[in-house]
C-alpha positions as CSV (number, residue, x, y, z in Angstrom):
1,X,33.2,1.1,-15.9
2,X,34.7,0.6,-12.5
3,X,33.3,1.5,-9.3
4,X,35.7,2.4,-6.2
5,X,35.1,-0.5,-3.5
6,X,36.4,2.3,-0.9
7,X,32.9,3.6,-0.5
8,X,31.8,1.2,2.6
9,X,28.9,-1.2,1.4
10,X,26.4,-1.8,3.9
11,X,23.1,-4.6,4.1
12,X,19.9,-3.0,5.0
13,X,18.6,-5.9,6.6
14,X,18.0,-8.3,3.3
15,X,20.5,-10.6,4.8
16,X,23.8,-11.7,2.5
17,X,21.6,-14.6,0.5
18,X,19.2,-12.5,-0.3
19,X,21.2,-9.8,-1.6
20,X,23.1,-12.0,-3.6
21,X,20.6,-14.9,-4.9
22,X,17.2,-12.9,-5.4
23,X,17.0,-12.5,-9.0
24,X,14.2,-10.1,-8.8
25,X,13.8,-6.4,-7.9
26,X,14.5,-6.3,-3.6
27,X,11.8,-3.6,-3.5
28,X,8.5,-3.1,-5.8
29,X,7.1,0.2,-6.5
30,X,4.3,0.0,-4.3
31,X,6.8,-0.2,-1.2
32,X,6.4,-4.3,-0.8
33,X,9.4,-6.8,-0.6
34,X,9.9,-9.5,-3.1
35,X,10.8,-11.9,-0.3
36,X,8.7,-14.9,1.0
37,X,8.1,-16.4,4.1
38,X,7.6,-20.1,4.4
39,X,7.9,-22.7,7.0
40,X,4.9,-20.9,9.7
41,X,1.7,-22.8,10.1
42,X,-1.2,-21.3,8.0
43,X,-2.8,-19.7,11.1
44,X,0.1,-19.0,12.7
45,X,0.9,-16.7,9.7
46,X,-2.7,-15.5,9.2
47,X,-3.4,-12.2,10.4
48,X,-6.8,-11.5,9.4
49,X,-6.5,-8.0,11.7
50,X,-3.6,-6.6,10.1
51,X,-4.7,-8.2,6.6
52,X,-8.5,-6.4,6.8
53,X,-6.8,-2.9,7.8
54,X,-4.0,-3.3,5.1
55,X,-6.3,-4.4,2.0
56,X,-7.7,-2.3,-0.1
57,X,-11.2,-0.2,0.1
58,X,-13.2,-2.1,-2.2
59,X,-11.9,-5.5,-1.3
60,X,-12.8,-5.0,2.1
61,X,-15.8,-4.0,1.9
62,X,-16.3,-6.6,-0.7
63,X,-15.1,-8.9,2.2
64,X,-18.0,-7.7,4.6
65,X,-20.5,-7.9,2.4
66,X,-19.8,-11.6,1.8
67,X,-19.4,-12.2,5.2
68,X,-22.6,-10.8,6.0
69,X,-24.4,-12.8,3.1
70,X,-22.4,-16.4,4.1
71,X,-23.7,-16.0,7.9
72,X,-27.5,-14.6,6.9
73,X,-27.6,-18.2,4.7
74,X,-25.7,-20.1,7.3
75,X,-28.8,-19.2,10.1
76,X,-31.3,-19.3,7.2
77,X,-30.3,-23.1,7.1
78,X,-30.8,-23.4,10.9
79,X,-33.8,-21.8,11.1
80,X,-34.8,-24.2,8.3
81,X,-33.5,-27.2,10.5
82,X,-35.5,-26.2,13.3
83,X,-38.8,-27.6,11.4
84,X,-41.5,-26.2,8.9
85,X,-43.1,-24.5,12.0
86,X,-39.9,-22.4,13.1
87,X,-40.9,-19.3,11.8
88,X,-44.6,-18.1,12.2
89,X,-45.7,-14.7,10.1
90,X,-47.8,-14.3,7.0
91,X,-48.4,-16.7,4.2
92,X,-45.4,-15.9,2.2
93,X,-43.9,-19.2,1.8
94,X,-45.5,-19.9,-1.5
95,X,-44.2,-16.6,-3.0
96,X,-40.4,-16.2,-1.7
97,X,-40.1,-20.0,-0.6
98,X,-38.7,-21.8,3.1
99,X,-35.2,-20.8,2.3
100,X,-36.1,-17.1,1.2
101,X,-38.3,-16.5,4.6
102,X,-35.7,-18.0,6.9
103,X,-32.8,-15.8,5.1
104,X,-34.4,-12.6,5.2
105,X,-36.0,-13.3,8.8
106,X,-32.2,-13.8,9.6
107,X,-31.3,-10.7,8.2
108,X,-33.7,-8.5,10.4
109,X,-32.5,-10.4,13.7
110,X,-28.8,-10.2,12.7
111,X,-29.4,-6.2,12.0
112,X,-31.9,-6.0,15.0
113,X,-34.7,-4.4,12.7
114,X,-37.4,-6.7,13.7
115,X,-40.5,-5.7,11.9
116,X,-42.8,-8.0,13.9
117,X,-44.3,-10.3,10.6
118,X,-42.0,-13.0,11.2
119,X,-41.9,-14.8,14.7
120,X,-39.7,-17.6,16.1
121,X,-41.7,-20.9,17.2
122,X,-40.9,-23.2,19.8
123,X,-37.6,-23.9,21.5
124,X,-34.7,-24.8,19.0
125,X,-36.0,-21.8,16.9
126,X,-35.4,-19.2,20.0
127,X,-31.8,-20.8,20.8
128,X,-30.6,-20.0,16.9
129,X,-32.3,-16.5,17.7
130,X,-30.3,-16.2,20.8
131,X,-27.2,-17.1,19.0
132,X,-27.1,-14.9,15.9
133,X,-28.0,-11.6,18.4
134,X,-24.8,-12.4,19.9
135,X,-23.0,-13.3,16.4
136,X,-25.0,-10.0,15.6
137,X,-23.8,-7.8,18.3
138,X,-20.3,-8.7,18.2
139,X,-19.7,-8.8,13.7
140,X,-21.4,-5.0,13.9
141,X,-18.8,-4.2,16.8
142,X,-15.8,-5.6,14.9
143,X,-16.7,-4.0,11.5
144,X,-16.9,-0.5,13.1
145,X,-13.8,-1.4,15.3
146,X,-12.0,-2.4,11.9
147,X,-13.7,0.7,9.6
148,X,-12.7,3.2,12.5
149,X,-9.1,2.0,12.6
150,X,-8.5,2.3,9.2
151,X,-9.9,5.5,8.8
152,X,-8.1,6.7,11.9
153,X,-4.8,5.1,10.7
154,X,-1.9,7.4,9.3
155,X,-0.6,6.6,6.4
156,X,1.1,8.2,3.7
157,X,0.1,8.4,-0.3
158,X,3.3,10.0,-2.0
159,X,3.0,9.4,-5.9
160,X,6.5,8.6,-7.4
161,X,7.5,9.5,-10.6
162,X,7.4,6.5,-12.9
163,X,10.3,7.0,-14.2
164,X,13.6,8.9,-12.4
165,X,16.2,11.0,-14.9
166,X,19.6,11.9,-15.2
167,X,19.5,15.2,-16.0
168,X,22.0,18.3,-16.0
169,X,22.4,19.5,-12.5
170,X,24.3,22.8,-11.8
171,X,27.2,21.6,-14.6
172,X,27.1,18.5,-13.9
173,X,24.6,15.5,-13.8
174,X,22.6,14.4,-11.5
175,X,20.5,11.5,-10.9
176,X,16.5,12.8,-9.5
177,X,13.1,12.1,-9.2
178,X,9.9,13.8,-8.4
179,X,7.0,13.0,-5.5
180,X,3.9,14.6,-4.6
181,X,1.3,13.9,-1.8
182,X,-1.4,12.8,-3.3
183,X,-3.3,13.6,-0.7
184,X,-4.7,16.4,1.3
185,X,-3.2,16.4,4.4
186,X,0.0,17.9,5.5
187,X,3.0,16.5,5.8
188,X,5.7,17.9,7.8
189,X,9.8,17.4,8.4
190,X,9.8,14.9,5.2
191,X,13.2,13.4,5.0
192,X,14.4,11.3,1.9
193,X,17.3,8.1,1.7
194,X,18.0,6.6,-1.0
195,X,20.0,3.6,-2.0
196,X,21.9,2.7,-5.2
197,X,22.2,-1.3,-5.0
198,X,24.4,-2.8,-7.6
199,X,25.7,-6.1,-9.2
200,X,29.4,-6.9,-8.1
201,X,32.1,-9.9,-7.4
202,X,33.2,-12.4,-9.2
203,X,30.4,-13.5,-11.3
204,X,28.2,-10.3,-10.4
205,X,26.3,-12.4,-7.9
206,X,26.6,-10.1,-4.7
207,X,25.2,-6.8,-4.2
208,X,26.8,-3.7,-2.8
209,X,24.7,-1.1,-1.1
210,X,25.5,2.6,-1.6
211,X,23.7,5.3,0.5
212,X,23.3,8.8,-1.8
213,X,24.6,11.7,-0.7
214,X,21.5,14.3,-1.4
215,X,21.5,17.4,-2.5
216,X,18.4,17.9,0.1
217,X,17.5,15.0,2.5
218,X,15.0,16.7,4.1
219,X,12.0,19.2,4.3
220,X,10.8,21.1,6.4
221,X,7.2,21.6,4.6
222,X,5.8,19.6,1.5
223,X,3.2,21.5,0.3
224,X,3.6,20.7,-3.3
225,X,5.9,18.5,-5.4
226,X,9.9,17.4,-4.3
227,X,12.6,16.9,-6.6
228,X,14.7,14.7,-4.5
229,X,18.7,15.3,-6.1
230,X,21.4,13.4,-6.2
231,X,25.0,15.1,-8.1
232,X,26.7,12.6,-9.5
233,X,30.2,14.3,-8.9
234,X,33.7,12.4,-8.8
235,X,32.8,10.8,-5.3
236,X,29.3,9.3,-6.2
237,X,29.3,5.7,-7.4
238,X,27.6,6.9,-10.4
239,X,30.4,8.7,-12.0
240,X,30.8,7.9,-15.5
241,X,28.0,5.3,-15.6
242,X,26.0,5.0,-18.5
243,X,22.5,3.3,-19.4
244,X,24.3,-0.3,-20.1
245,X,26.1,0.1,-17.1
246,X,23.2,0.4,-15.0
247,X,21.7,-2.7,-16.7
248,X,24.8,-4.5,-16.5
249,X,24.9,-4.3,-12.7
250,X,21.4,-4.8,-12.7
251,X,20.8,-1.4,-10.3
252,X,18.4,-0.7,-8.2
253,X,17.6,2.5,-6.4
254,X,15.9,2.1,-3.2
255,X,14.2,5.0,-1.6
256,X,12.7,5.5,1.8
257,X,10.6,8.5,2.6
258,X,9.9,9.5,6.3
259,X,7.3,12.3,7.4
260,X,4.9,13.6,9.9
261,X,1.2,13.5,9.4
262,X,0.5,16.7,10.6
263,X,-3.0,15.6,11.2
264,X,-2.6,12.5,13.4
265,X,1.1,14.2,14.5
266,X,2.2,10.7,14.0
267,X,5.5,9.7,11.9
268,X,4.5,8.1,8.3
269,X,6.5,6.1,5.5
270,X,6.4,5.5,1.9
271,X,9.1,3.1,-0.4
272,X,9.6,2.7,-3.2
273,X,12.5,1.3,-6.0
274,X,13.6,2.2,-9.7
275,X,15.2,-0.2,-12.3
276,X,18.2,0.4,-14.3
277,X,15.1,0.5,-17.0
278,X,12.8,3.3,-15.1
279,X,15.7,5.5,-15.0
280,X,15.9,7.9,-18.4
281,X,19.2,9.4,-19.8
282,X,19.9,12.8,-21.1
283,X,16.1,13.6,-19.6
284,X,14.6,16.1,-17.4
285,X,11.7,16.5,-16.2
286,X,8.7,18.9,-17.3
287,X,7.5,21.9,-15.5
288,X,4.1,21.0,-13.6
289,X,4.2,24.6,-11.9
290,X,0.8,26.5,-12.6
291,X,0.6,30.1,-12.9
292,X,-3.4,30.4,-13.8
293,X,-4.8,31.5,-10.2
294,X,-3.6,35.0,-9.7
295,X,-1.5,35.3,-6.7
296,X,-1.5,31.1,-6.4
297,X,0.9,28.7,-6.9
298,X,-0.4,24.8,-8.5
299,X,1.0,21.8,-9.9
300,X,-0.8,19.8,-12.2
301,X,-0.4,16.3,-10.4
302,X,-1.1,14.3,-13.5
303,X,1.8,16.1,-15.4
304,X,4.6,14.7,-12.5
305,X,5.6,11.6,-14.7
306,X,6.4,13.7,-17.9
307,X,10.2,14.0,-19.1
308,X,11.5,15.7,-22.3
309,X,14.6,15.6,-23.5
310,X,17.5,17.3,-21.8
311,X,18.9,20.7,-23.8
């Protein structure tokens, strides 16, 4: 099938070689690039901020605890450096060990418990003390700076259907998929672009980029689930295409979501792409909708990725 060049292509910002020589999907489901960035020192390109507010909940606090374990054994050897008279407190050496008593006597002056058993002796013993407060002071200020900005942050957590369908739209086709919020909060004046990126030239090399008309960009409330709608009439560049079409151009459908948090009242995002393979012909999706609460409408969030056949 042919598609009509007269629709105007445009780049998003990929840039001509990467449109036309990345072999991979532009986009990945979870809303990340498959682009790389090379040639920038290694701390130049560190950013351990934006890296320890971006990762994930468990690795970061994974990544706290092992930062507070490293620097408890790192003054645990100073103290131990300092002499076998450093540390004065009971007879527990024999038990626990040098190592043990100089880790956990770290641990109470890094957390400023200071039961009062353990003591530092003598000069050099003092200076480390003086040293991890500060070290002390400062980590416990930059792990509540970095827990309250990630809790404080907006950010959005639509679930996209894993698959998107072309399904019969009001006698005609049409290609959709479905979101949710899968979270609590509100979300407010949601507006929805999408993308259709194809294969095209001589040798199918470059890409063209198509902007869908919608049948809906936008929301004004999103209490629930969103079917977002595009009709493939006579003026869409997916008239006529069929599954092996969309593989043959190797397709990609880009989407962009754009809301307000209505609890921060600051503007959010979400991304995400489908494959010529995550998009199911002669499909539709099933009804979520539940009617069990009497005078209350649900959806049943884990049903949101089902399709059945199309009549």
């Amino acid at each position: 099938m042919a598609i009509s060049h007269s629709v105007e292509s445009s780049d998003l910002g990929f840039g001509e070689v990467v449109a036309s020589e990345s072999g991979k999907r532009l986009l990945n489901r979870d809303g990340s690039f498959n682009v790389r960035r090379l040639g920038l020192g290694v701390f130049r390109s560190l950013s351990i901020y934006h890296h320890l507010i971006t990762v994930s909940w468990p690795r970061f606090l994974g990544l706290i605890a092992v930062w507070y374990i490293v620097i408890n054994m790192v003054f645990a050897a100073a103290f131990l450096a300092c002499g076998p008279r450093a540390l004065n407190g009971p007879d527990t050496v024999e038990t626990v060990g040098r190592f043990a008593q100089s880790f956990f006597f770290s641990v109470h002056t890094l957390a400023t418990i200071g039961y009062g058993h353990v003591t530092p002796q003598g000069l050099p013993a003092n200076i480390v003390v003086t040293f991890e407060s500060l070290v002390g002071l400062l980590s416990f200020g930059l792990v509540a700076g970095l827990m309250f900005a990630r809790i404080s942050r907006p950010m959005a957590d639509i679930i996209f259907s894993e698959t998107a369908v072309i399904a019969p739209y009001r006698g005609i086709t049409g290609f959709e998929f479905r979101i949710v919020n899968g979270r609590s909060n509100q979300i407010l004046e949601l507006e929805a672009k999408v993308i259709f990126v194809r294969r095209s030239g001589s040798g199918g090399n470059a890409r063209e980029f198509h902007t869908l008309t919608l049948e809906r960009h936008k929301v004004a409330f999103f209490p629930l689930t969103w079917t977002v709608v595009h009709p493939i009439d006579a003026s869409s560049p997916l008239y006529g295409a069929t599954a092996e079409d969309l593989q043959a151009w190797d397709a990609e459908f880009l989407v962009l979501l754009t809301g307000i948090d209505d609890t921060f009242s600051q503007t959010v995002h979400a991304r995400s792409s489908y494959k010529a393979h995550e998009v199911a012909f002669k499909a539709r999706f099933k009804n979520i909708f539940d009617h069990s609460a009497a005078g209350t409408l649900g959806i049943d969030i884990d049903g949101i990725h089902e399709v059945e056949p199309a009549a």
